[in-house]
N, C-alpha and C positions, 0 to 999 in steps of 0.2 A: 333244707338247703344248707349246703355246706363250702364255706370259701375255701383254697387250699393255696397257704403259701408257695409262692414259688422259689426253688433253689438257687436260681442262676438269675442275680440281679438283671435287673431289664430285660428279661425275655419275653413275652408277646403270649397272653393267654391266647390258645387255639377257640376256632370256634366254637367246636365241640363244651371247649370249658366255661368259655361264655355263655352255650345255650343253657346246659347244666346248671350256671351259678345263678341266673338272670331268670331264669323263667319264671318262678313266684315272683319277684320283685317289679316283673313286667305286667303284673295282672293290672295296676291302675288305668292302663293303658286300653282295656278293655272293659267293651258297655253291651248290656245285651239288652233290649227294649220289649218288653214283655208287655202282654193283653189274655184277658181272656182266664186267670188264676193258673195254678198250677206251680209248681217247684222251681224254686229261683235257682241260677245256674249258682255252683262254687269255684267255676272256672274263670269267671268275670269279674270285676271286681263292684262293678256299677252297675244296677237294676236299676232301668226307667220305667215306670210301669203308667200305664194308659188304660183307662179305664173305660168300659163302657155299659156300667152298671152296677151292682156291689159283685167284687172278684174276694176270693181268698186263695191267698200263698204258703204258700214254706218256703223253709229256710234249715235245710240238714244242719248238721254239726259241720264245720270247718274242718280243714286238712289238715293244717300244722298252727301250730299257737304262734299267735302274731299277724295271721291273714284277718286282712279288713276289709269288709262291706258295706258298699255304701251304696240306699235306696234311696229313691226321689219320685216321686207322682211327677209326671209331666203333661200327661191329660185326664182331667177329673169329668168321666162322664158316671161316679157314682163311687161310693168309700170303696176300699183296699183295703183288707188286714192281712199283716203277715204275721204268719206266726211258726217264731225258730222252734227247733226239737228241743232245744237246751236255751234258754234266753234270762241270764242274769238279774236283768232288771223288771220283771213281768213275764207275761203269759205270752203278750201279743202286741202287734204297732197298727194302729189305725191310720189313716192315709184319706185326710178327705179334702185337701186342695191343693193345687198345682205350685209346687215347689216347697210341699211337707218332704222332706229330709230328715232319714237318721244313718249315722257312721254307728258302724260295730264293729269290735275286734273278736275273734276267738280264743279261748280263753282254755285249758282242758277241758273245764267243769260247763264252759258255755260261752254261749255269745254276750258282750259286754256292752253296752252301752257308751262309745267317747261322747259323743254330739248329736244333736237333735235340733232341728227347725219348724214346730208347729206339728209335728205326728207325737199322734197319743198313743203311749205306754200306757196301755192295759192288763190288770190283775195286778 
């Protein structure tokens, strides 16, 4: 993402350069509710994951440094582990009651750990 000043005091970015400049910035804005295990979206910013039995996840490397993830259990019908390709802080995030929360950023070398609510950082 790239901002680009403009020439002519007060002139009105186009849409085009608003979708351009906005579109990573708009990812908080998006939640994708997942079940069933499988590869977390990097297009979303926010995984809800719902469980109904023990699931396991990934998590690719991120797009551009500075993109943030953030996972949350919202129905515990049995543990969650995610586990990123590259993950800073451990192996892996366990997930085993409803409103376990952890925020990550990417980083070149990996996903980072900001915040955590009750999911276990394992290895």
């Amino acid at each position: 993402m790239s901002l680009t000043k403009r020439s002519t005091k007060g002139s009105a970015l186009t849409y085009t350069e608003m979708d351009d400049n906005l579109t990573f910035l708009d990812l908080y804005k998006s939640v994708e509710n997942v079940t069933g295990g499988g590869a977390l979206s990097l297009t979303t910013a926010v995984s809800l994951i719902s469980t109904t039995g023990v699931e396991a996840y990934t998590l690719a490397d991120g797009t551009l440094e500075g993109q943030i993830k953030i996972i949350s259990m919202k129905v515990d019908g049995g543990n969650a582990t995610v586990t990123p390709d590259n993950y800073i802080n451990g192996t892996s995030i366990l997930f085993n009651n409803v409103n376990d929360t952890i925020v990550l950023m990417w980083h070149s070398t990996g996903w980072v750990q900001l915040a955590r609510q009750n999911a276990t950082v394992q290895g």
